[in-house]
C-alpha positions in Angstrom: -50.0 -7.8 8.0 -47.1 -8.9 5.2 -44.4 -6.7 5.2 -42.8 -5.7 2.0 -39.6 -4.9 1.7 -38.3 -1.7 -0.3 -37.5 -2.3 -3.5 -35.3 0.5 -3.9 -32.6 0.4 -6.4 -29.2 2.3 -7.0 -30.7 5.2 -8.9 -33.5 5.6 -6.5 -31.1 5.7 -3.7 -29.3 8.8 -5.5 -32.5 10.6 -6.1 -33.5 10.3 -2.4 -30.0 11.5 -1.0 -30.2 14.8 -3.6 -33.8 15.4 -2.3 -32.8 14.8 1.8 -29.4 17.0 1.6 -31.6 19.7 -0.8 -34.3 19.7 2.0 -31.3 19.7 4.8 -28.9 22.2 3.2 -31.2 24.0 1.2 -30.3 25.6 -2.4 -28.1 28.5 -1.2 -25.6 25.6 0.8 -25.7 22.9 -1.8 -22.7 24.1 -4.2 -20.6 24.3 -1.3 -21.5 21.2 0.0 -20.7 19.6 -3.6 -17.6 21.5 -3.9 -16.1 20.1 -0.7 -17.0 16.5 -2.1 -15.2 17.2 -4.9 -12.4 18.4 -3.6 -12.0 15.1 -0.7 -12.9 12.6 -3.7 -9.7 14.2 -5.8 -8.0 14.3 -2.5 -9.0 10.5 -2.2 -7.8 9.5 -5.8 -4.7 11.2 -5.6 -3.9 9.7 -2.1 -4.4 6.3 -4.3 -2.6 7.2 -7.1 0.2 8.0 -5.2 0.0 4.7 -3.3 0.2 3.0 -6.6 3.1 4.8 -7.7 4.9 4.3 -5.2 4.2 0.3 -4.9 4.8 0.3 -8.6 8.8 1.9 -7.9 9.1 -0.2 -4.9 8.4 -3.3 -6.6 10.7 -2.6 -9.8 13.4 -1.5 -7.2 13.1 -5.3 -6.1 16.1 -7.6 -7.9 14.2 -10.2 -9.5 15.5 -13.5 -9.5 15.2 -15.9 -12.4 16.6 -19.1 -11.2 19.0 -20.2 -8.7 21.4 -18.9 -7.1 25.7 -19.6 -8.0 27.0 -18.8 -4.9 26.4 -17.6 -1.6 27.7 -14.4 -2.0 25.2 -13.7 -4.6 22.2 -14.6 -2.5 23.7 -11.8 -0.2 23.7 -9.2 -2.5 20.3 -10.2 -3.4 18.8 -9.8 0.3 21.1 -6.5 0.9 19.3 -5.4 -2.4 15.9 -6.2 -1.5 15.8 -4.2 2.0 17.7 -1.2 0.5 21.6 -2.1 1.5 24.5 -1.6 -0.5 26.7 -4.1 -1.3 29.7 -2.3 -2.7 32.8 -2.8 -0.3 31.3 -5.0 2.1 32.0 -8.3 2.7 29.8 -11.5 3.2 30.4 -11.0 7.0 29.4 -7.8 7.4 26.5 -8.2 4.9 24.7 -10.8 7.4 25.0 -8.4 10.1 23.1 -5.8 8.3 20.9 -8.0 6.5 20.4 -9.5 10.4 20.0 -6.4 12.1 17.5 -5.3 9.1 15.2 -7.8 9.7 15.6 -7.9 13.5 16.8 -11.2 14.3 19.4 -11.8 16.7 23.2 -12.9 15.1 24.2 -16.4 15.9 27.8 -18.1 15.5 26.3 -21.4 15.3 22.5 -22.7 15.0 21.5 -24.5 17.7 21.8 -28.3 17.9 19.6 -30.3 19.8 
C-alpha cells in the first residue's frame, strides 16, 4: 500500500476549519464565536502596538553617542542618562554609586591586583 500524503494547501485548510467550527458550533453560535476572535486579535495588535511604542520612546530616550568620549565626567552623565539617573548636582562620586547600585554590582575602592 503507498501512502500519499495530503496535499492540502493554505486555503484548503481555511475551508475545512469554517466547515468543522460550523458543524461544532452550529449557525446560531458562530457570530459569537467570530466576535470574540475579533475582539482578542484587536486585543493582540494593540498589546503589540503598545509594545512598539513604548520600545520606540525608550530607545529615543537613550543619549546617543557619536564618538568618543572628552572626559570622564561625560561618560558618567552618559551611563546616569541611559538607566534613568539624573545628573544635575551630583558629583562623579556619587554618580558611580548610583550608576553601581543600578546595575547591581558591588562598589570597590581599588580593582583587585593579582
Amino acid at each position: 500500500m503507498i501512502d500519499y500524503p495530503l496535499n492540502v494547501g493554505g486555503s484548503e485548510w481555511i475551508i475545512i476549519i469554517f466547515v468543522a467550527l460550523v458543524l461544532i458550533l452550529g449557525t446560531g453560535k458562530l457570530p459569537g464565536a467570530a466576535k470574540k476572535l475579533g475582539q482578542a486579535v484587536n486585543e493582540y495588535n494593540k498589546a503589540k502596538n503598545d509594545i512598539k511604542d513604548h520600545m520606540k520612546e525608550t530607545t529615543e530616550e537613550t543619549p546617543k553617542i557619536s564618538g568618543p568620549v572628552g572626559t570622564e565626567r561625560e561618560k558618567l552623565e552618559i551611563m546616569a542618562k541611559s538607566i534613568g539617573v539624573k545628573v544635575q548636582d551630583k558629583t562623579d562620586d556619587e554618580l558611580r554609586e548610583i550608576i553601581s547600585s543600578k546595575l547591581g554590582q558591588k562598589k570597590t575602592d581599588k580593582p583587585d591586583q593579582n
